[in-house]
C-alpha positions in Angstrom: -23.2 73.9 156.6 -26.4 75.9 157.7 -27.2 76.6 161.4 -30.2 74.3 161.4 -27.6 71.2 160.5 -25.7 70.1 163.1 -22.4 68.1 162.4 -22.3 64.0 162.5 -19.9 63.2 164.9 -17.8 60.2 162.8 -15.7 59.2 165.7 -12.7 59.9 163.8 -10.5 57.3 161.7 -11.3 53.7 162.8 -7.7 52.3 160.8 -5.3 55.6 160.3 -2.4 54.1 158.8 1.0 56.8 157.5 2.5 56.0 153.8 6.3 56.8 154.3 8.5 57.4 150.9 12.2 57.0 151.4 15.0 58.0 149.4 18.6 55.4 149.0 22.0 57.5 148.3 24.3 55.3 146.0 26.2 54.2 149.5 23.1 52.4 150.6 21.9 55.0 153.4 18.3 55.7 153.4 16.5 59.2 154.1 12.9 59.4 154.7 11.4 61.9 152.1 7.7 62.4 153.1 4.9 60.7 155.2 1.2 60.8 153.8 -1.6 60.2 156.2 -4.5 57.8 155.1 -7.3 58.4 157.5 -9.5 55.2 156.1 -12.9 54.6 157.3 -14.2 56.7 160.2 -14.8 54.8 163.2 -19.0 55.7 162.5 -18.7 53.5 159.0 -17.1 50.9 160.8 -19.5 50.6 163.7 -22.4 50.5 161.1 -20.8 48.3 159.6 -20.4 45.7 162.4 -24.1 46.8 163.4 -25.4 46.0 159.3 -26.2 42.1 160.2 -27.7 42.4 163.2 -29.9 45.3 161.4 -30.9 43.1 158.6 -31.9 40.6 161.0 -34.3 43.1 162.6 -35.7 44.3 159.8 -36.3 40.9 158.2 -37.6 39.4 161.3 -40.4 42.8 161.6 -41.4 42.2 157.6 -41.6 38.3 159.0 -43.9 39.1 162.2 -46.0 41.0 159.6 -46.5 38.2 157.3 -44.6 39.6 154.5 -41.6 39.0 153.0 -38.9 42.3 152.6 -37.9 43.0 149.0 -34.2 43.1 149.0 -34.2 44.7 145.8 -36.6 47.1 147.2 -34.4 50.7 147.9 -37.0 52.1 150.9 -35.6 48.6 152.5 -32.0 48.8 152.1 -32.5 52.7 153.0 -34.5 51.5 156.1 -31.6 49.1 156.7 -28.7 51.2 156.0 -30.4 54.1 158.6 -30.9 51.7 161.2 -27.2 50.6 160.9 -26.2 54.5 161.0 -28.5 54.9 163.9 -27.1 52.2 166.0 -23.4 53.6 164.9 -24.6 57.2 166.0 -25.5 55.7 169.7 -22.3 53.5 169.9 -20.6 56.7 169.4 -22.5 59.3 171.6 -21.9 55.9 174.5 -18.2 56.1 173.7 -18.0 59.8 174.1 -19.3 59.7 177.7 -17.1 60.5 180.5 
């Protein structure tokens, strides 16, 4: 990372979940062997996520109020779409981090 980017703040793992291995002896007793983390989404994907319809709303309804149709196969909209998700993710998150 350079000094003129800053860092996104993802909010951290929205579902962190552990894997645990375990181990039987040949009497039946059970030993736990090793744990492995699996951090999932971050909390930022899953608030863009939840934010993705309401953004496609939005942006549909502005093409609509122009009198023209979006092109959903169109990448400037999706990208449009996908940033305004991101962006409303990036707000729930600076919100939550507010004392």
């Amino acid at each position: 990372m350079t000094a003129d980017t800053k860092a996104i703040d993802d909010g951290g793992p929205a579902y962190p979940t552990m894997t645990r291995f375990m181990r039987m002896d040949p009497l039946g007793n059970t030993e736990q062997v090793m744990e492995i983390p699996h951090h999932g989404m971050s909390l930022r994907d899953w608030f863009a996520g939840q934010a993705l319809d309401a953004c496609i709303a939005h942006h549909t309804l502005e093409c609509r109020t122009r009198s023209t149709m979006p092109d959903y196969h169109d990448g400037a909209h999706r990208e449009a779409v996908a940033m305004l998700a991101y962006s409303m993710a990036d707000a729930m998150i600076a919100v939550r981090n507010k004392p």
